[in-house]
C-alpha positions as CSV (number, residue, x, y, z in Angstrom):
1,X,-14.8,10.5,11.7
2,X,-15.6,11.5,15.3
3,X,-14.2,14.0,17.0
4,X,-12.3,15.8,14.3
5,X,-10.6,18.9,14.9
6,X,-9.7,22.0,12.5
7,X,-6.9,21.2,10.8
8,X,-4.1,24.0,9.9
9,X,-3.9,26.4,7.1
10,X,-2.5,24.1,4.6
11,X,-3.7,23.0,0.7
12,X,-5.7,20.0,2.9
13,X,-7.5,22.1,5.5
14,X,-10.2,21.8,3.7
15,X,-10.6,18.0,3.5
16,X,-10.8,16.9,6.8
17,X,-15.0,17.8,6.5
18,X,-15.1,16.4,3.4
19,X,-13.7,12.7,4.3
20,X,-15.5,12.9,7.4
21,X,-19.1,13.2,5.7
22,X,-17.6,10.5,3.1
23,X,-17.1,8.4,6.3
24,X,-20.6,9.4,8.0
25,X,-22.1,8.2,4.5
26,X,-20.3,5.0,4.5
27,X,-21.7,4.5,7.8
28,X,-18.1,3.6,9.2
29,X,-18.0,1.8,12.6
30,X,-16.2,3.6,15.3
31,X,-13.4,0.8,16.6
32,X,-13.9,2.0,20.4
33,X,-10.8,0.4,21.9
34,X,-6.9,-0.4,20.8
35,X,-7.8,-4.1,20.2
36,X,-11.2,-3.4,18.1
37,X,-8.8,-0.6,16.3
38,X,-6.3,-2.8,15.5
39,X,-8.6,-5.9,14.0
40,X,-9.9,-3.4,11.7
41,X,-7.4,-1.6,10.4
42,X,-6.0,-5.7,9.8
43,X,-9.3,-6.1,7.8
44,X,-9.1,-3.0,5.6
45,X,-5.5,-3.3,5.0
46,X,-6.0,-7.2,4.5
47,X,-3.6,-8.3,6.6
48,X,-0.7,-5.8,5.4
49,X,-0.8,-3.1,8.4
50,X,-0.8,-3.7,12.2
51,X,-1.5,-1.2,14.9
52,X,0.1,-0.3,17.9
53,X,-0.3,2.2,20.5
54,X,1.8,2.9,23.7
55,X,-0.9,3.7,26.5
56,X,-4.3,2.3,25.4
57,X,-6.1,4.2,28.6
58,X,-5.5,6.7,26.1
59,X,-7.2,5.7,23.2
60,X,-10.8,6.7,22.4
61,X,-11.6,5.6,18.6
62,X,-10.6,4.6,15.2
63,X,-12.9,5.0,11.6
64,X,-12.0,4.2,8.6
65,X,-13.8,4.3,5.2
66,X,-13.3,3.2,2.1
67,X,-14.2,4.2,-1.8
68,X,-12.9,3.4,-5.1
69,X,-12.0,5.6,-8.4
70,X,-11.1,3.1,-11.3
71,X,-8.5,0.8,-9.7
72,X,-8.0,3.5,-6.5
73,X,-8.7,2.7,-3.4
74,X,-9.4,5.9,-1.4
75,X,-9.3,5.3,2.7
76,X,-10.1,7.8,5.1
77,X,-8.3,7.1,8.3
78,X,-8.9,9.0,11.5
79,X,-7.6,8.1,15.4
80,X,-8.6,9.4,18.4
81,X,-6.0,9.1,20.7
82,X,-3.5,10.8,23.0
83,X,0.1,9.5,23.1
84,X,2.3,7.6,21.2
85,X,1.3,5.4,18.2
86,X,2.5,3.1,15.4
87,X,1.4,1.5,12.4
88,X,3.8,-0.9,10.3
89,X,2.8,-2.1,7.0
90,X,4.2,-4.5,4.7
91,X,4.5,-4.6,0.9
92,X,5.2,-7.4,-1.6
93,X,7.4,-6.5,-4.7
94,X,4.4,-6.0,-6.8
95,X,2.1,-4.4,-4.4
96,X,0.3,-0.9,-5.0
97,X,2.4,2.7,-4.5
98,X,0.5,4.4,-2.0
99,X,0.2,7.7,-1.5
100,X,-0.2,8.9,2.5
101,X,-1.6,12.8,3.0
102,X,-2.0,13.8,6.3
103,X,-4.7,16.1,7.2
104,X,-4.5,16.2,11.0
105,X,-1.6,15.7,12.9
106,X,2.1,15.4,11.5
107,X,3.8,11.2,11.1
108,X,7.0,10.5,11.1
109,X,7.9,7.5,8.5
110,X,10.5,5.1,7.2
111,X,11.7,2.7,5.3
112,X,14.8,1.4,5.9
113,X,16.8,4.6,6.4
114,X,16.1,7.2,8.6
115,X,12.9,8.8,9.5
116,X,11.0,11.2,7.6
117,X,8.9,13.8,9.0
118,X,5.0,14.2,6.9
119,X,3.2,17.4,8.0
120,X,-0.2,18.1,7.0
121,X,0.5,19.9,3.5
122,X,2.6,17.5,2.4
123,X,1.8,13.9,0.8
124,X,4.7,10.9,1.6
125,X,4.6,8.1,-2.0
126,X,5.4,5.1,-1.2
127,X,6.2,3.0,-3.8
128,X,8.6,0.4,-2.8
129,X,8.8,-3.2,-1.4
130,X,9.4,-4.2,2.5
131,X,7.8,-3.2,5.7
132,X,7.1,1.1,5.9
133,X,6.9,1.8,9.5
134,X,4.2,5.2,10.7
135,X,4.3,6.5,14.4
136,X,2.4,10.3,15.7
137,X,1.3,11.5,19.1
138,X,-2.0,12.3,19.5
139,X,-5.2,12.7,17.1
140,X,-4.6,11.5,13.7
141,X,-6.4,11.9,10.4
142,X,-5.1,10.5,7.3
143,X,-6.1,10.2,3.1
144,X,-4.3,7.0,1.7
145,X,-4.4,7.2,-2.1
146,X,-3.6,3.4,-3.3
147,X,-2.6,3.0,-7.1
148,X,-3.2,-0.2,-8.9
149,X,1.2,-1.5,-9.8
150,X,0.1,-2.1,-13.1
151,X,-1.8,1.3,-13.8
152,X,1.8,2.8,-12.3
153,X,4.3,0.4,-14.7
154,X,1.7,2.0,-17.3
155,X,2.3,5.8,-16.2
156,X,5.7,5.0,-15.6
157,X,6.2,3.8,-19.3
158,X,4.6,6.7,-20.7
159,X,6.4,9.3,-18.1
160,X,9.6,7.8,-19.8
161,X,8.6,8.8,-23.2
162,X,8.4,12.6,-22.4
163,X,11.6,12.9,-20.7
164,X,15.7,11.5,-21.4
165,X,16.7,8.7,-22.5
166,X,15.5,6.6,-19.7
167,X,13.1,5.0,-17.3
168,X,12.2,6.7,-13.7
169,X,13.7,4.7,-10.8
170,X,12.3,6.5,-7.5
171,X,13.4,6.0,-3.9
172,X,11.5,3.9,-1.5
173,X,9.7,7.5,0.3
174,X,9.5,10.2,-1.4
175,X,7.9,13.5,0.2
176,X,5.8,16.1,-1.9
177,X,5.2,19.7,-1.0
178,X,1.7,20.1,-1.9
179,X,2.1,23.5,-1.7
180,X,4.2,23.2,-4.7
181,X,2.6,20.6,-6.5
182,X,-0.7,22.8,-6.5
183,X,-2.2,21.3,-9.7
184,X,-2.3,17.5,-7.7
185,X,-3.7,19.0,-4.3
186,X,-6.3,20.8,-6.5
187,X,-7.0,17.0,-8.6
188,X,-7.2,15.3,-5.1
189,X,-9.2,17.7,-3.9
190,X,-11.8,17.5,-6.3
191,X,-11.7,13.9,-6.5
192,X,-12.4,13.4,-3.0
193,X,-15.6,16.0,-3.5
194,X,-17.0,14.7,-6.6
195,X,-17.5,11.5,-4.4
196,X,-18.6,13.3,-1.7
197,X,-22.1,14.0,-4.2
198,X,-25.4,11.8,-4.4
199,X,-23.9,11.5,-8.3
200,X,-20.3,11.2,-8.5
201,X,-19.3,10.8,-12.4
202,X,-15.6,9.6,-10.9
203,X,-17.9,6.6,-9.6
204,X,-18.6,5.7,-13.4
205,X,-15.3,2.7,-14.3
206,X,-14.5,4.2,-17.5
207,X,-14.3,7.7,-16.0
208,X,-12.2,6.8,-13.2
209,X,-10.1,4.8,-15.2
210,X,-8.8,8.3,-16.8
211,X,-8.8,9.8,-13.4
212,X,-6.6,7.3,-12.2
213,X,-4.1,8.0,-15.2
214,X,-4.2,12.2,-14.7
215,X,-3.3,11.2,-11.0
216,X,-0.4,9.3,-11.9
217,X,0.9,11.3,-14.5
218,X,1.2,14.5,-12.1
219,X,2.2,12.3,-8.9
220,X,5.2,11.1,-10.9
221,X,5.8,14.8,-12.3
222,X,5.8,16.5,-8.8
223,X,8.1,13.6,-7.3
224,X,12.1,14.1,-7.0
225,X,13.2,11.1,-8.7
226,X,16.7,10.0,-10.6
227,X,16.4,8.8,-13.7
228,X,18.0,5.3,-13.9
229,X,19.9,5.0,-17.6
230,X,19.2,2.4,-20.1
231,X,19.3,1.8,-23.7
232,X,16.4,3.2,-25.6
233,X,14.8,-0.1,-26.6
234,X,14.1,-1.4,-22.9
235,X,12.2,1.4,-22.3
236,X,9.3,0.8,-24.7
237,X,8.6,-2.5,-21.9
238,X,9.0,-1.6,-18.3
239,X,8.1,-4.9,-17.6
240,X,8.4,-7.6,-20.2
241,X,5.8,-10.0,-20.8
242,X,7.4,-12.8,-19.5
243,X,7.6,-11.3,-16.0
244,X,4.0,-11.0,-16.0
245,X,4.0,-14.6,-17.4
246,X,6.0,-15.6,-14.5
247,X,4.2,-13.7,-11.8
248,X,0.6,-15.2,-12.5
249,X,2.8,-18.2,-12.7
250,X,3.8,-18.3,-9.2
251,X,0.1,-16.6,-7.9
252,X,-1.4,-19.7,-9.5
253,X,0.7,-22.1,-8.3
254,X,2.5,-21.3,-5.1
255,X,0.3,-23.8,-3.1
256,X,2.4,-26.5,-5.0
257,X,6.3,-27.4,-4.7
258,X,8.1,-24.7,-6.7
259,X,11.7,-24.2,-8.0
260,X,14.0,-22.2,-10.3
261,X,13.4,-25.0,-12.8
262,X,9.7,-24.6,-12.9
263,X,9.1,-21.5,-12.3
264,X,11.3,-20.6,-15.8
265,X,9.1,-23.3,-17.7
266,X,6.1,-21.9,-16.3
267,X,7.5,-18.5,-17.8
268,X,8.8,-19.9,-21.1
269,X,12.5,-18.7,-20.4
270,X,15.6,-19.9,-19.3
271,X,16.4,-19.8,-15.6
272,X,19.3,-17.7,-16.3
273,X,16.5,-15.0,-18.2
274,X,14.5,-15.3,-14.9
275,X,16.7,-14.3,-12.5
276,X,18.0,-11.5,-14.2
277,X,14.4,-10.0,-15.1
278,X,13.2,-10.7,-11.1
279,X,16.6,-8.7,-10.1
280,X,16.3,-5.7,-12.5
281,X,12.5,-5.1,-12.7
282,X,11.4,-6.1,-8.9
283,X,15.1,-6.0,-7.2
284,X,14.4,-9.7,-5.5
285,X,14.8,-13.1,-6.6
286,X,12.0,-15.2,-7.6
287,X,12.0,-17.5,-4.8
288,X,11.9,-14.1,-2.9
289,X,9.2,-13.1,-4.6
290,X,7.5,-16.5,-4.2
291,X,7.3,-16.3,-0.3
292,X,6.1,-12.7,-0.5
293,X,2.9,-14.2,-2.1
294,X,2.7,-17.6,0.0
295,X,3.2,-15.4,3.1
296,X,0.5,-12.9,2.1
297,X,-1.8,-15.9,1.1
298,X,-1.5,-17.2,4.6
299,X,-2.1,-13.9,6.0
300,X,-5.4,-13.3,4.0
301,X,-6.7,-16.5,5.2
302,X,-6.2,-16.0,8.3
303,X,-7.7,-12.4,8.0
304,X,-10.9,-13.8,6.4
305,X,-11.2,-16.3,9.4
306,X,-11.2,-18.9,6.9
307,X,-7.9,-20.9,8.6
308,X,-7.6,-23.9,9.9
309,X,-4.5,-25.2,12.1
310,X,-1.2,-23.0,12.0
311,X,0.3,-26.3,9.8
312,X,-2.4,-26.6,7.5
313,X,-2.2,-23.0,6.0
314,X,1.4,-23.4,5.8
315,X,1.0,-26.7,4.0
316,X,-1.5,-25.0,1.9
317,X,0.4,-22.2,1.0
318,X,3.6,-24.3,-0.1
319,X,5.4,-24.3,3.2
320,X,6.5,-28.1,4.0
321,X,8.0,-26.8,7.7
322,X,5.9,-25.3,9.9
323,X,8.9,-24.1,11.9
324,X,10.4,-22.2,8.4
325,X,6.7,-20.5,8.2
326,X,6.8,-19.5,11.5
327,X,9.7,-17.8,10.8
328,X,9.4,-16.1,7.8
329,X,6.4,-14.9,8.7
330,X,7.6,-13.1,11.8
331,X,10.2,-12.0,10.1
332,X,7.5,-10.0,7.5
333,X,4.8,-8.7,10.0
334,X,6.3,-8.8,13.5
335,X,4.4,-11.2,15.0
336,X,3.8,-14.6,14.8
337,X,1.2,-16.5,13.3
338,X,-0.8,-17.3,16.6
339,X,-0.6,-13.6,17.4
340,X,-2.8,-12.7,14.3
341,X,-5.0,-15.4,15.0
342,X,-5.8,-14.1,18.5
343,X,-5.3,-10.4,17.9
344,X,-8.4,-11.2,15.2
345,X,-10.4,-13.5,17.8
346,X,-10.4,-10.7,19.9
């Protein structure tokens, strides 16, 4: 990561070197414009995060690098830049929780309410559906921590065991004080410089399948969270089987003409059972949840550069009006399908 200043005395000061010889390793490209920023923070974030900046005179670089710990994804993310920027990312209802730690230069973010401010010491979970909006002034250097939703659901399930009655039920941002939660800055930080080695043993799948788990387990302990009442037998199965059964259901099939009726036989309940598990265990409906995953089809193909005509990926993604795509898809990125097409074209 070029041009990387000393970050202040915090519990991260001392990752900003580390990430950046991660980086160097990885041989990350420097993005040396806005536009060449913006198309590869696209790619890495496969379509999900788009990049904005006020004055582009005043940008001078982007890197980002990328390594995985079980089913982590690590990125290390830093901009050169003076002036204001944005990023705004978008999440379907069974998408990753990611955790954001700053490590140069404070963000402000949100999510449907009001802002909240992220300093370097601090780490922001997000964990929640919809579209989670980042702007900063100046350089920027950032570690995104995302977490497989199942391995979470998992943690989740077992965090319930230890505590009341209940299951946990967080908002959509939730700051930590790493400061505070010393024990996760200290696991974070050694994560990030075992992988830093020529042998990193967090490398190995079994072993970062455990590190995965130990993260989880003390993300969800140092969050402020309520826990959401319910009686003891629901929460043995955070999310039942046939949820599972109905969202590989709709991943398989959402090229094809889908309904309510369908969807429930493709699940093996009634539509009734369906709509009641979509609202309680992923607060949308099905049909919801179904554009979520035609709309992020779309956008991965045209990502991969593998798209043909604005109609035909609707088509092929289930969408019989072009117009109705068109519109929903704005409505989930902020731009239109064209835009991505040329933003990527360059």
């Amino acid at each position: 990561m070029s041009g990387l200043i000393k970050a202040v005395p915090t519990p991260v000061s001392g990752w900003v070197e580390t990430c950046a010889h991660l980086a160097n390793r990885a041989n990350a490209p420097l993005a040396a414009d806005a536009g060449a920023a913006r198309r590869s923070i696209l790619e890495m974030s496969h379509g999900r995060c788009t990049f904005e900046i006020e004055d582009p005179s005043r940008f001078y670089g982007f890197r980002g690098a990328e390594a995985r710990v079980g089913r982590m994804s690590l990125k290390f993310l830093s901009w050169d830049c003076e002036g204001p920027c944005e990023t705004s990312t978008w999440r379907s209802h069974d998408h990753h929780m990611a955790l954001h730690i700053p490590l140069r230069g404070a963000f402000q973010a949100r999510q449907g309410g009001d802002w909240v401010d992220v300093v370097p010491g601090s780490a922001l979970v997000v964990s929640a559906a919809g579209e989670t909006r980042r702007k900063w002034s100046g350089p920027s250097d950032l570690l995104n921590i995302m977490v497989d939703r199942d391995a979470l659901d998992q943690s989740v399930t077992r965090e319930a065991f230890s505590g009341p009655d209940g299951v946990l039920k967080f908002p959509a941002l939730t700051l930590i004080d790493l400061n505070e939660a010393a024990t996760l800055a200290r696991f974070v930080e050694m994560i990030i410089r075992d992988l830093e080695g020529e042998n990193s043993a967090f490398s190995d799948p079994a072993v970062g399948f455990e590190v995965e788990r130990v993260l989880l387990q003390l993300v969800l302990r140092s969050m402020r969270h309520e826990v959401e009442r319910r009686p003891i037998h629901e929460r043995y199965r955070i999310v039942p089987a046939y949820m599972r059964r109905a969202e590989r259901f709709i991943r398989e099939h959402h090229g094809e003409t889908l309904d309510m009726a369908r969807i429930a036989e493709g699940s093996g309940v009634s539509m009734r059972t369906l709509q009641y598990g979509f609202r309680k265990y992923r607060d949308a409906s099905p049909m919801a949840y179904l554009r979520d995953v035609r709309l992020s089809s779309a956008r991965r193909a045209f990502i991969d550069g593998r798209a043909g005509a604005i109609g035909h990926v609707a088509a092929s993604v289930g969408y019989p009006s072009t117009s109705q795509f068109a519109r929903d898809y704005r409505a989930a990125f902020g731009e239109s399908p064209s835009e991505t097409r040329r933003t990527l074209r360059g």
